[in-house]
N, C-alpha and C positions, 0 to 999 in steps of 0.2 A: 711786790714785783721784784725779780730778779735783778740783782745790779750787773747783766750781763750784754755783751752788743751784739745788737741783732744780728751783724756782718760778720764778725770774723767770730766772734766768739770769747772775745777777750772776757775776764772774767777777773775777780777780786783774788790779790797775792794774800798771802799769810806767812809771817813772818814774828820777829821779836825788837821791839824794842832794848838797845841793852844801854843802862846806866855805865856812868866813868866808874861806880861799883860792880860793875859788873852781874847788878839784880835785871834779871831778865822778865817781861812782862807781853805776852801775846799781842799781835797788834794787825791789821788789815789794809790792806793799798788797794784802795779804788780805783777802776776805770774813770777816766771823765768822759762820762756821757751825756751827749744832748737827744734831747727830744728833737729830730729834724722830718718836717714832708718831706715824703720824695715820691717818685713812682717807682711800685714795683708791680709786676703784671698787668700792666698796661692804667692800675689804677693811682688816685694817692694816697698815701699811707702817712701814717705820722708813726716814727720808730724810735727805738733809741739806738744813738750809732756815737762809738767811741771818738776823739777827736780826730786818731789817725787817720781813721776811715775817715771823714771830711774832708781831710786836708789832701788826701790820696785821691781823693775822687772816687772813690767805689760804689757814690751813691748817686743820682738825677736828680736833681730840686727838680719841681716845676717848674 
């Protein structure tokens, strides 16, 4: 399954980790995404929706 949210689209950064050496090693920044119901098209749905969207409201619990 995609680590992506279903609302906005927010989607995993990539990036580097860099040592006080200066060795650089690849590395990933995740969305925090919940599994939350909500209704969409008039049903409910169980999605995955980042916390922004939660906290913004973008989504209806039932």
């Amino acid at each position: 399954m995609a680590k992506v949210c279903d609302i906005c689209g927010k989607k995993p950064v990539v990036g580097y980790n860099v040592s006080h050496a200066h060795n650089k090693t690849k590395k990933r920044w995740y969305p925090n995404l919940q599994k939350v119901r909500c209704i969409q098209d008039g049903q409910i749905k169980r999605i995955r929706v980042c916390t922004s969207c939660i906290k913004s409201g973008r989504i209806v619990k039932p």
